[in-house]
N, C-alpha and C positions, 0 to 999 in steps of 0.2 A: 162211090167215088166222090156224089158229091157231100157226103155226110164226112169225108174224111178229111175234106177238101175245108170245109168247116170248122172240124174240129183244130186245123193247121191254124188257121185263122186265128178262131178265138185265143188258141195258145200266147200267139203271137199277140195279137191284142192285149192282154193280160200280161202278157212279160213285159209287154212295152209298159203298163201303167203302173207295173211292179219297177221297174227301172226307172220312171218318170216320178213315181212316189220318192224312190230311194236316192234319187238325186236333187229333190224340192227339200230335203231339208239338210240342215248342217248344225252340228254345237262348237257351243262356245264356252272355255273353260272359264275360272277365275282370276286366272292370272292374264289372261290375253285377250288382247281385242281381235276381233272380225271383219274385214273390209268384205264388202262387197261388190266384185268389180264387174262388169258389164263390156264387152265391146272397149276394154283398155281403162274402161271410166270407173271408179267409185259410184254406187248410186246406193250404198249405204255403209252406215258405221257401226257396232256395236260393242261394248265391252259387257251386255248383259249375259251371264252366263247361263246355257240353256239351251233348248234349242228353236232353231229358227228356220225361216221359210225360205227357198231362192226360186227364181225359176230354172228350171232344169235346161242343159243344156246351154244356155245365154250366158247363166253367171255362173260365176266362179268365186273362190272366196281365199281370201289371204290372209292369212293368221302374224300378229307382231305379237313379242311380249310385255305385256304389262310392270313385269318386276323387273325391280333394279338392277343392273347388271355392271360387270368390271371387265372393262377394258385398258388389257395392261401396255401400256406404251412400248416400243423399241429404243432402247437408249439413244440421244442423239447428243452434238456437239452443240454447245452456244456460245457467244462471243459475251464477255463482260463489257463492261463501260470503259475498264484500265487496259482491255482489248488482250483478256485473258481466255482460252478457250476452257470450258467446263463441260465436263459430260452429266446430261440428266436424265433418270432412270424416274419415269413418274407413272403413274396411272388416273383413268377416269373413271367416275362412278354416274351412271347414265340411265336414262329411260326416255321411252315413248312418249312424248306428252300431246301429241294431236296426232294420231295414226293418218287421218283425210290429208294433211300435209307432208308428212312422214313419206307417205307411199308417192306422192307427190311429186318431189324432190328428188329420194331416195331411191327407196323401194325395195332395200332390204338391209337387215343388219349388220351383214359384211359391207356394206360402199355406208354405212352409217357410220362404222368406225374408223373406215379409210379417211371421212371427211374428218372426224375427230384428232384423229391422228393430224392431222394437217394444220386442223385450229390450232390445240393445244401447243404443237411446235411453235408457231406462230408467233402466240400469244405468251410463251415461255421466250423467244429470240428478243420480242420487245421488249416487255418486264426485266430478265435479266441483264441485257443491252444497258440498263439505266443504272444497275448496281456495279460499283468495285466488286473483286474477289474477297478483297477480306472483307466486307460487308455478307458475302457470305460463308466464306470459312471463316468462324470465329466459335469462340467458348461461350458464349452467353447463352440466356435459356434460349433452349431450340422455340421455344410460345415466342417469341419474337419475332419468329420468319413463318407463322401467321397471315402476316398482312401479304408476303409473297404468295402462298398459296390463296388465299382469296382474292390477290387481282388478279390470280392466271384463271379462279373459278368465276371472278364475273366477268370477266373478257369472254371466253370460248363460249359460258352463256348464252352472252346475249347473241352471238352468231349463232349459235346451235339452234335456238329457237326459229332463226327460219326456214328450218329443219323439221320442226315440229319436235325435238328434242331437247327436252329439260337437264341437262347438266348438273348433278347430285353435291358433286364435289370434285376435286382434284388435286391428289396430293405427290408430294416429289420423295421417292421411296429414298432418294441416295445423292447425294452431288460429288462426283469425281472428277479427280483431275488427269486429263493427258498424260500419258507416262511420259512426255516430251518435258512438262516442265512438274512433274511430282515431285522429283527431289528437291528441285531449287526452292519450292514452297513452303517445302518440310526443313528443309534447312533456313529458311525464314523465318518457320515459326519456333526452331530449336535457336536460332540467332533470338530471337526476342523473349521469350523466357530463361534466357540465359544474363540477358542488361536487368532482366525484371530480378533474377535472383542477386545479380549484383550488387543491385541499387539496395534488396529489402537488406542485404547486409553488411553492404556501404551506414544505410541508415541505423541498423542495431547497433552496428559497432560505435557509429558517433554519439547512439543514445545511450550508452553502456558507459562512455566516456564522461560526458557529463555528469552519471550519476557516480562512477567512481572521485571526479574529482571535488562532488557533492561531499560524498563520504569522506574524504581526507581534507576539505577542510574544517565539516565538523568535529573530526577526531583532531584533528591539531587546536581546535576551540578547545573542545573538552581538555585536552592533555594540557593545554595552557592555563586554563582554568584552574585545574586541581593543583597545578604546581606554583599557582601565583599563590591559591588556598593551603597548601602544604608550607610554604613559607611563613607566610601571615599567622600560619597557627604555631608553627617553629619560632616565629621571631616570639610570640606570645608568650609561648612555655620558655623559652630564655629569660624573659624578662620578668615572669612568675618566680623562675627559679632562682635568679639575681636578687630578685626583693623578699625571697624567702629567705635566704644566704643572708641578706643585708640586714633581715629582722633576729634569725637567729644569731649571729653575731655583731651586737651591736656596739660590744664594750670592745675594750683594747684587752682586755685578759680573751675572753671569747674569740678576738680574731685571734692573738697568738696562740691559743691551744687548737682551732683550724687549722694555723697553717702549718704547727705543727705534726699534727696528725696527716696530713699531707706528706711533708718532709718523709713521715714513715712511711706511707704509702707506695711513695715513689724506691725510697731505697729498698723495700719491702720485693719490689717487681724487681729491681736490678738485681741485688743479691736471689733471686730465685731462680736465675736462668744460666745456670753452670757457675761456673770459679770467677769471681769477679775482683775487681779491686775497686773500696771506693775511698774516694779521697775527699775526708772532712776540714774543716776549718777548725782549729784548736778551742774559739768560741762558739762553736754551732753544739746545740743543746741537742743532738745525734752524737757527736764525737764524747760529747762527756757521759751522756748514757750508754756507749759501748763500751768507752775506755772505765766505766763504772766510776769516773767520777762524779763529787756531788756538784 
């Protein structure tokens, strides 16, 4: 009995320091830290991956993670500066940056994002509060609204930090409008690209203008030009052709056999154009050449 009574013992002794071995240690991965808590308290921190010692029973150990993580917002409504309401769909990118605080404050990663959630909004209702709508609806490069997203990422920072949570970034996935006033917006922005098209062909048409009226009065130049030059050359060749006239006939025999030849010329044309009648002078030296007098 009592050998058995013994061997009950020892069993027991043994499972007890098989279960007291098996709960003195614990690992720690690479990507997490290791709280170790006591009686509610932290009494140690690790992010060395491996494994490590507790004492059994007393502590207990709390794992956060080390990697970056995204948490994606629920759309919310904000008020602009022109007292416009805008819906913003945004997310955060976060991590642990002092777990000993963390657990602290916190003490776990859902009430870490709930508080996030709460900054962010926050920090999105002030920021945007200070902008017009069309300071955010607009065409420009979207690198412009930049500076938006980073004072909504150093605002929520530097609160999240006493937290013990480092704040990555935070970016605004979407900005939408109310369907209350979506159309009125959109037919604002179809009103105003509509005076923009007007104006760019208000403006072509008057620059179109100008250069038409460019073109016709160079071409009236030009036309005036050649025709004052077409004269000058005309009056020229007459007055060539006169003083050629003048040289070849310079005697009195030379003009009367000109003008004679002329005289045939002309009745030459007359008599050629059907049945004519013409009527000479008894001295015209035609009437004596027809009538074959000498």
């Amino acid at each position: 009995m009592k050998k058995t009574l013994g061997k009950a013992v020892l069993v027991i002794v043994v499972l007890a320091i098989v279960i007291c071995l098996a709960g003195s240690f614990y690992t720690v991965d690479e990507n997490e830290y290791a709280c170790t808590v006591r009686f509610s308290k932290i009494i140690n921190t690790t992010e060395e991956a491996g494994l490590h010692f507790k004492v059994p029973f007393l502590d207990s150990v709390r794992y956060f993670p080390k990697a970056t993580m995204l948490y994606d917002i629920a759309p919310s409504e904000v008020l602009t500066s022109d007292k416009q309401n805008m819906t913003v769909d945004s997310y955060v990118l976060w991590r642990v940056d002092d777990p000993l605080l963390f657990f602290q404050t916190l003490g776990s990663t859902t009430v870490a994002e709930s508080r996030l959630d709460a900054l962010t909004y926050n920090a999105l209702k002030n920021i945007m509060g200070t902008l017009a709508q069309s300071d955010i609806i607009n065409e420009e490069d979207a690198s412009a609204r930049n500076d938006i997203y980073s004072g909504i990422s150093t605002s929520v920072d530097e609160l999240a930090k006493n937290y013990g949570i480092d704040v990555v970034d935070i970016k605004i996935k979407r900005f939408d409008l109310p369907e209350s006033n979506e159309n009125a917006v959109y037919n604002r922005m179809i009103s105003e690209r509509n005076q923009m098209a007007e104006k760019y062909v208000a403006d072509g048409e008057y620059e179109a203008s100008l250069i038409r009226n460019d073109v016709d009065k160079q071409v009236n130049i030009i036309v005036s030009n050649a025709e004052a030059e077409a004269a000058k050359l005309e009056a020229e060749g007459e007055a060539t052709y006169m003083q050629m006239l003048a040289d070849a006939y310079d005697s009195d025999d030379k003009k009367d056999f000109y003008e004679f030849n002329l005289a045939l010329d002309a009745m030459k044309k007359s008599l050629g154009q059907g049945e004519k009648t013409v009527i000479l002078g008894k001295d015209s030296a035609l009437a004596q050449i027809v009538s074959g007098a000498e």
